[in-house]
C-alpha positions as CSV (number, residue, x, y, z in Angstrom):
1,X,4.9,-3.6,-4.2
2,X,7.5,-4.5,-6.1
3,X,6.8,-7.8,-7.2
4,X,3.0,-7.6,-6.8
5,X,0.9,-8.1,-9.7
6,X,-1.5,-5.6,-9.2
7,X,-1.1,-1.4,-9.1
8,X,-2.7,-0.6,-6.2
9,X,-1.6,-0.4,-2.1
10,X,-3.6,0.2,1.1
11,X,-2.6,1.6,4.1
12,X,-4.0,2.5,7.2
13,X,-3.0,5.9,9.1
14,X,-4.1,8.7,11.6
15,X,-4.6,11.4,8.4
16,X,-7.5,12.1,5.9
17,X,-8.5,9.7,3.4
18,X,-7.0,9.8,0.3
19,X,-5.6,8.5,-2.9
20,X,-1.6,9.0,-4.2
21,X,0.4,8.0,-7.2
22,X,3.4,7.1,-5.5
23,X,6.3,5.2,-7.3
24,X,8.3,2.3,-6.0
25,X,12.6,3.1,-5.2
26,X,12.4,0.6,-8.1
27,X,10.3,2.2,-10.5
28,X,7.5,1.1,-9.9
29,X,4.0,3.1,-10.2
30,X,1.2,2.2,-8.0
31,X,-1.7,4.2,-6.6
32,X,-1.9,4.1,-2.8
33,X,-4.6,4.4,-1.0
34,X,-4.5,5.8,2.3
35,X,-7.5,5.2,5.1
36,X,-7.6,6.9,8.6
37,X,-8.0,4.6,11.5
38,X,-12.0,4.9,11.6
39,X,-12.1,3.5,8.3
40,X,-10.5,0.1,8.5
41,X,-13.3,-2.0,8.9
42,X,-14.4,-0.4,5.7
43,X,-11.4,-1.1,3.6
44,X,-12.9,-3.8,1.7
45,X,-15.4,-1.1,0.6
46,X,-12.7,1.7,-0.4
47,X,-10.7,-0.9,-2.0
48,X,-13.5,-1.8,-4.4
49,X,-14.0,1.4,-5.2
50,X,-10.5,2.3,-6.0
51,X,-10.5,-0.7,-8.3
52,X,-13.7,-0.5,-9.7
53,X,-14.9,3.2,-9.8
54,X,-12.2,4.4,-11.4
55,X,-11.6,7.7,-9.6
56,X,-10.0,10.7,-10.8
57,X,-6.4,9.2,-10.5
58,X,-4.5,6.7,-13.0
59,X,-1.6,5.1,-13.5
60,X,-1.1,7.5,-17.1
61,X,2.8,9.0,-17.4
62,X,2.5,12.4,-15.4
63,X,4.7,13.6,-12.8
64,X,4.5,11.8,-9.8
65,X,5.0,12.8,-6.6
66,X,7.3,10.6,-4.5
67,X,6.2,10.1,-1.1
C-alpha cells in the first residue's frame, strides 16, 4: 500500500463485509475493503462501488483506527 497510487485495498476474509480506514506503519491512509469468502467473485462489483459510490467513509483527517 505503501507505494500504490491509489487509496483504496481489498481483502478477502471469513467475516462480514465491510469498509475501514486503516493507516499504513508508514503513514499512510487508505480505506480497506473487506469481503467474506462468498463474495469474491463479486469483488469487481464492491470495488466499483467503493470507488465510485462514494460511501459513508473518506479519507478526511479523523481518528483512525489502526487495525
Amino acid at each position: 500500500m505503501e507505494i500504490a497510487p491509489h487509496h483504496f485495498a481489498v481483502r478477502l476474509y471469513c467475516g462480514k463485509l465491510k469498509l475501514d480506514r486503516v493507516q499504513t506503519p508508514g503513514g499512510k491512509n487508505f480505506i480497506l475493503l473487506s469481503l467474506p469468502y462468498f463474495l469474491a467473485a463479486q469483488t469487481e462489483h464492491y470495488v466499483r462501488w467503493m470507488m465510485n459510490d462514494k460511501p459513508d467513509i473518506s479519507l478526511r483527517p479523523e481518528p483512525w483506527n489502526l487495525k
